[in-house]
C-alpha positions in Angstrom: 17.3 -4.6 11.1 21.4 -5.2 10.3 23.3 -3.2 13.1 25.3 -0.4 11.6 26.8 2.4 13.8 26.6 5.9 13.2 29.6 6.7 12.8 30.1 3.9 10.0 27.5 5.2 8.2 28.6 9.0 8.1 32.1 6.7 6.6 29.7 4.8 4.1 28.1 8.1 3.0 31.4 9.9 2.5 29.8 13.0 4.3 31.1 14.6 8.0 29.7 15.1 11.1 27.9 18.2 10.1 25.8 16.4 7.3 24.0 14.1 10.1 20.5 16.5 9.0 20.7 13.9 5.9 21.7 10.8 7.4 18.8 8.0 7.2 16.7 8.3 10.0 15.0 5.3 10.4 16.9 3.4 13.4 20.3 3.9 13.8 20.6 0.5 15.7 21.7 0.5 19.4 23.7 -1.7 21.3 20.1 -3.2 22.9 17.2 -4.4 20.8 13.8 -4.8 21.8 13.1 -7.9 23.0 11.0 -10.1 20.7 6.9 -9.5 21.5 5.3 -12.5 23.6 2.0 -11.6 24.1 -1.4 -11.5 22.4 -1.2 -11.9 18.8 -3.7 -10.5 16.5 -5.4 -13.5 15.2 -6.2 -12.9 10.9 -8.5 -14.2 8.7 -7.4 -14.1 5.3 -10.5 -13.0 3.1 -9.6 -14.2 -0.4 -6.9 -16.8 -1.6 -5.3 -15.3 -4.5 -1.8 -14.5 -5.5 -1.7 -11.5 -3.1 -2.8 -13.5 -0.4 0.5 -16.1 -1.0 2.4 -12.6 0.3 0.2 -11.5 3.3 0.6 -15.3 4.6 4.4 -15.4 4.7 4.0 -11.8 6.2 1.9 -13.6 9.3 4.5 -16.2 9.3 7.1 -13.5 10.1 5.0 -11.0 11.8 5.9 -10.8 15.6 2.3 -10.1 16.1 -0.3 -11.7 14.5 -0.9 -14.9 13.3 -3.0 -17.0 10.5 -5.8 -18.1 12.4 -8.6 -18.9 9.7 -9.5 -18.0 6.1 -12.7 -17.0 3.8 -11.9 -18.7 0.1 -14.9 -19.6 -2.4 -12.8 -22.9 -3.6 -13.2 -25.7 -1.5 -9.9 -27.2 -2.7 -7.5 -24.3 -1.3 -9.3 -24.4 1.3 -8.4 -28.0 2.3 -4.8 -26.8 1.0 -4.4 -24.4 3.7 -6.5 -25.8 6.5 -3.7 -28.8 6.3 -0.2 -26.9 5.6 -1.3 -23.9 8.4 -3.5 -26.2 10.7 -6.4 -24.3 10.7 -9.0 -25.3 13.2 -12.3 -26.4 10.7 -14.3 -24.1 12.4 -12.3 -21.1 11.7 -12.8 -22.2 7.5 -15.5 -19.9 6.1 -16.7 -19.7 2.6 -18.0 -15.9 0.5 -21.8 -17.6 1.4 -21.2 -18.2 5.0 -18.9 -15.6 5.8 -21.4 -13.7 8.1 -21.1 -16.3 10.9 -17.8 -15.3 11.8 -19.6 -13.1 14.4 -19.9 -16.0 16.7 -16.1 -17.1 16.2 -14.0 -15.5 18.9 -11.1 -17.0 17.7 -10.8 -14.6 14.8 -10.3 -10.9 15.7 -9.5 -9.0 12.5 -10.5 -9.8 8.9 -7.3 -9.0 6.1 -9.2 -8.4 2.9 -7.0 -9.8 -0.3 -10.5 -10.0 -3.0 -10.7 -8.6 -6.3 -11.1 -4.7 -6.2 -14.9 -4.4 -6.5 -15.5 -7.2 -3.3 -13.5 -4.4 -0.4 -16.6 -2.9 0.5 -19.2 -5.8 0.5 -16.9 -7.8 2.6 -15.5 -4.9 4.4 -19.2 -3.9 5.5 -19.7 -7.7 6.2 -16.8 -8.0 8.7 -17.6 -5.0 10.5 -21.2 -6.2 11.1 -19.7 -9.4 12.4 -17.4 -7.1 15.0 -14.0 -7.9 13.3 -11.4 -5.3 12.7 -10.7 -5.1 9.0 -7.2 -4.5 7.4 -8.3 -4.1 3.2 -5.9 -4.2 0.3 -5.3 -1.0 -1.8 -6.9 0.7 -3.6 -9.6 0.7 -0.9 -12.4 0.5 -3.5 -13.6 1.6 -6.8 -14.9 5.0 -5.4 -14.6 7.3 -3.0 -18.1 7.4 -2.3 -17.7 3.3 -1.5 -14.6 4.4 1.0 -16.9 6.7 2.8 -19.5 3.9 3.4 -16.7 1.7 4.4 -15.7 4.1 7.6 -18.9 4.9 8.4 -19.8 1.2 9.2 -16.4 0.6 10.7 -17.0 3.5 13.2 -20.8 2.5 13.8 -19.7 -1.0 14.4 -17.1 0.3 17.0 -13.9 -1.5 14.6 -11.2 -0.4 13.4 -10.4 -0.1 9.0 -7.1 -0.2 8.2 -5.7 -0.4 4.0 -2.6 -2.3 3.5 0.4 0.5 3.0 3.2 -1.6 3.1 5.5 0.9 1.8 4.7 3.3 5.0 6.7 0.8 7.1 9.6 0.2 4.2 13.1 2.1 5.1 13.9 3.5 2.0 10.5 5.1 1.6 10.3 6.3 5.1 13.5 7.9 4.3 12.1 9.4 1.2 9.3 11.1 3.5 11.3 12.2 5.7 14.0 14.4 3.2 10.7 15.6 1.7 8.3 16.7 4.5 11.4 17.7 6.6 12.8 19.9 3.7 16.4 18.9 4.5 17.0 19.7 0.5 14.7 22.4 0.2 10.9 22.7 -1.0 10.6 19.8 -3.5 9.3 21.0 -6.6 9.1 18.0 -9.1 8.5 14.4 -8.6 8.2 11.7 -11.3 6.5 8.3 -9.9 5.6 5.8 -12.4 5.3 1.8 -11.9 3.9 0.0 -15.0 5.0 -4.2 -16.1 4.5 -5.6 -19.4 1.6 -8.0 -19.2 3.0 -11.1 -20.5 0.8 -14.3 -20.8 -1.8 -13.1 -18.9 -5.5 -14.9 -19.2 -8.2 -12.6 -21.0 -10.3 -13.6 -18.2 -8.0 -12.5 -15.5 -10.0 -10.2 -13.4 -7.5 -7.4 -13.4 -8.8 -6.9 -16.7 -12.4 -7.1 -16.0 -13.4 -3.3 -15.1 -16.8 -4.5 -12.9 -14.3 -6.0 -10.5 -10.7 -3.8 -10.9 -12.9 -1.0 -11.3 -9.8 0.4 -13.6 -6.3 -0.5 -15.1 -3.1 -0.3 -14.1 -3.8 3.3 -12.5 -5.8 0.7 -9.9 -3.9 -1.7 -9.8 -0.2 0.1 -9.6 -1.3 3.9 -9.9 -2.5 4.0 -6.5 1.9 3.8 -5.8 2.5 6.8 -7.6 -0.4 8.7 -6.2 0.6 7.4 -2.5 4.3 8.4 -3.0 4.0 12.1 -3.9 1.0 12.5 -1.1 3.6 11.5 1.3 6.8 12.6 0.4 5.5 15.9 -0.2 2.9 16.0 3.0 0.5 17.4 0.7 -3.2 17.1 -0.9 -3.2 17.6 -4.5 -5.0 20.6 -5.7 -5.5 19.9 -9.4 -5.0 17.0 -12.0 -4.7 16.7 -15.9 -4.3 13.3 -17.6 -4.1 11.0 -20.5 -4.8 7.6 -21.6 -2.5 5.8 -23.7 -2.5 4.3 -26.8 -4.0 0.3 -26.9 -1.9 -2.2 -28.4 -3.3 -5.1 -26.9 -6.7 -5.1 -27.9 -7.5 -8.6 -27.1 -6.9 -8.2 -23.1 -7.7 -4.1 -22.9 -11.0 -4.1 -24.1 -12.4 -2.7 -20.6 -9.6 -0.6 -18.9 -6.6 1.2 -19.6 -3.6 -0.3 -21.2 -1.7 2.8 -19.5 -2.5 6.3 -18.1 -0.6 9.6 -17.2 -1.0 12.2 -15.3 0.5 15.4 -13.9 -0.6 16.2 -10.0 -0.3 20.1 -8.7 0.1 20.6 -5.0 -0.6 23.8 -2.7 3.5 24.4 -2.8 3.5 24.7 -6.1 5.3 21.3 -6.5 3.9 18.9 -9.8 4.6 15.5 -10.0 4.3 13.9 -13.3 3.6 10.2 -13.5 3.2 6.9 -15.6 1.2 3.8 -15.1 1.0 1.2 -17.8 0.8 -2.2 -19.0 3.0 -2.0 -22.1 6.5 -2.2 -20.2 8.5 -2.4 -17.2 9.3 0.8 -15.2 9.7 1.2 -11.7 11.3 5.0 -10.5 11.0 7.4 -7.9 12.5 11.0 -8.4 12.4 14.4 -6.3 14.2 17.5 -7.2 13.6 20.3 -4.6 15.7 23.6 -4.2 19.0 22.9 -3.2 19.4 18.9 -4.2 17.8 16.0 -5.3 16.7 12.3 -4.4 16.1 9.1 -5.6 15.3 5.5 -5.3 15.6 3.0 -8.0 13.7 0.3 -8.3 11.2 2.9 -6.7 7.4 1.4 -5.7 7.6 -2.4 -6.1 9.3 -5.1 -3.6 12.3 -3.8 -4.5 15.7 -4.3 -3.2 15.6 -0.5 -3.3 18.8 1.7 -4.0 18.3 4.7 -2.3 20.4 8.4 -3.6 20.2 11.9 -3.1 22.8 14.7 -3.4 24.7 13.5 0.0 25.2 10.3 -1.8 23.5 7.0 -1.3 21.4 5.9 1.8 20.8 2.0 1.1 18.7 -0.2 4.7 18.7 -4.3 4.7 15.8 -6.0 2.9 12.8 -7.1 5.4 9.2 -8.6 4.7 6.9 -5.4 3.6 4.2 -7.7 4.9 5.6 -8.5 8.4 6.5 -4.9 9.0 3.0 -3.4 7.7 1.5 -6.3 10.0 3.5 -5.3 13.0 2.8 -1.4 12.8 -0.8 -2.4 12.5 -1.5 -4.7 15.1 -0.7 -3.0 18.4 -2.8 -0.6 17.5 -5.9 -3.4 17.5 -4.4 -5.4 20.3 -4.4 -2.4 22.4 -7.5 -0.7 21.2 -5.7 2.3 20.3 -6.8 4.9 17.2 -5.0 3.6 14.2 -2.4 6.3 13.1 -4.1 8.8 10.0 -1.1 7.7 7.8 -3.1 3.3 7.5 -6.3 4.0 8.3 -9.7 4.2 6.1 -9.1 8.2 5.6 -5.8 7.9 3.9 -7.2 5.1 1.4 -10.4 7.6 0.6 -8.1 10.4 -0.1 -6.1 7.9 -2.7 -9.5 7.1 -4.1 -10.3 10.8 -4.5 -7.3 11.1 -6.6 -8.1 8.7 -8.9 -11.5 9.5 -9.3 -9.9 13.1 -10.4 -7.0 11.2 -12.5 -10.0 9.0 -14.3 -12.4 11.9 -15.3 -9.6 14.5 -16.1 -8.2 11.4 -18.9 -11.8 10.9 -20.1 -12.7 14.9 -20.6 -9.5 16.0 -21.6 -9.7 19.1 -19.0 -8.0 19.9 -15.8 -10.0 18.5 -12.8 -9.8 20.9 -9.7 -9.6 18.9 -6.4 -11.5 20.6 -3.5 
């Protein structure tokens, strides 16, 4: 991260020594950095080749450590692709039908899970019974009920499950956790999270659109942003849910899911956030208003760059590789054999799941859904 002092960030802020309570708190740099890690890297298999998986690898190139060491595709000719560019040993090249013989492969010590929706838990349940530590792409799976299976044959295999939260290692995001769990502006009381993109020139047969294998819509696909935000900012388990689907105006690609979806989330505190997920058009926000201020970050859930505000003005970090970051808060955990940390692990993607599950059937009943 950029070295900026303390004190020049009270002068960018505009604020004086007594508003340091609101000043970012995710690493004021010192004059000494950690040295760059040289040990053990986590050695990945990428399970899936898609356009997600084009991300994850340049976060392995970047990530201090892990590293690319084979990969699990179902088309012979990426495979060959990446074998060459990352020099993949052809031994550490597995196919969906052979997958299971990645028990013998020492080489490999953790599986990163980048398949369609629906494929999480068959190849999550897969990897575990082949010994490999899993890392799986949100949302976890289609159901809650398929996230419990998943941990319980993680923890009977003696691995470890953890879901790709890239956002819980982003600055701006860690920031907006922080002003909300630490109350530095009060209880917050409303949140609006929404994350929707127009669909332009997508293929009808694009599997995003195909419910046996997104399992959903955008609420799946980008919903799972919106739910994650307001769980963590507020530090807080939903206690009730009503939604509503959207109108369809693209019948010829939203035939089985959701064009778009909103909902409205009430929390123990008292707190609701209200939020949008669609397909229709571009939106990208995150807003909190608690008792005594407000704050903000615009673009909000995606890749960003993010522009971060609140009532002490604006709190802005440099850009880094979501990927590399999520990598590198994951690994050492595996490396090391430690617990993973509640906030990535396989509980934290069922409790998402349980959301939606809520969000789905309180949109298709038209009634508020109570969450136990």
């Amino acid at each position: 991260m950029k070295k900026v002092s303390r004190r020049r960030f009270v002068e960018q802020l505009g604020v004086g020594v007594g508003a340091a309570a609101f000043l970012p708190s995710v690493a004021f740099s010192a004059e000494k950095q950690a040295p760059l890690y040289a040990g053990k890297k986590l050695q990945v298999a990428l399970c899936g080749l898609g356009r997600y998986a084009n991300l994850v690898r340049e976060g392995l190139a970047a990530s201090q450590y892990c590293q690319l060491a084979g990969i699990v595709t179902g088309t012979p000719a990426k495979a060959a692709a990446w074998r060459t560019d990352h020099r993949i040993p052809e031994k550490n090249v597995y196919s969906y039908q052979n997958f299971d013989k990645i028990l013998t492969n020492k080489a490999i010590d953790a599986v990163y899970i980048t398949l369609p929706n629906a494929l999480h838990k068959e190849f999550t349940l897969r990897a575990a019974r082949a010994g490999k530590h899993v890392i799986v792409e949100k949302p976890m799976a289609l159901t809650e009920q398929d996230c419990q299976e998943m941990i319980a044959a993680c923890k009977k295999a003696g691995v470890q499950l953890a879901v790709g939260y890239r956002l819980h290692y982003e600055p701006h995001h860690q920031e907006i956790k922080r002003l909300g769990q630490e109350k530095l502006f009060g209880q917050v009381r409303l949140i609006e999270s929404s994350l929707g993109y127009r669909l332009a020139g997508i293929s009808p047969d694009d599997w995003h659109l195909k419910k046996a294998l997104a399992g959903g819509g955008p609420l799946m696909n980008l919903g799972v942003y919106c739910v994650q935000s307001s769980r963590y900012v507020l530090g807080e388990e939903p206690v009730a849910v009503t939604a509503q689907f959207g109108p369809v105006t693209m019948p010829e690609l939203f035939k089985e899911v959701e064009e778009s979806i909103s909902w409205q989330l009430t929390f123990p505190s008292g707190a609701v956030c209200t939020s949008t997920t669609t397909s229709t058009c571009n939106i990208d926000r995150f807003f909190a208003s608690a008792d005594n201020g407000s704050f903000e970050l615009s673009p909000g859930l995606s890749y960003g760059p993010f522009q971060g505000k609140s009532s002490q003005g604006a709190f802005n970090f440099p850009v880094l590789n979501q990927q590399a970051a999520q990598l590198d808060g994951i690994a050492p955990y595996l490396l090391e054999d430690k617990p993973l940390p509640a906030h990535i692990s396989g509980e934290e993607g069922r409790k998402d799941l349980r959301v939606l599950d809520a969000i789905y059937k309180a949109a298709r009943s038209g009634e508020k859904v109570t969450l136990r």
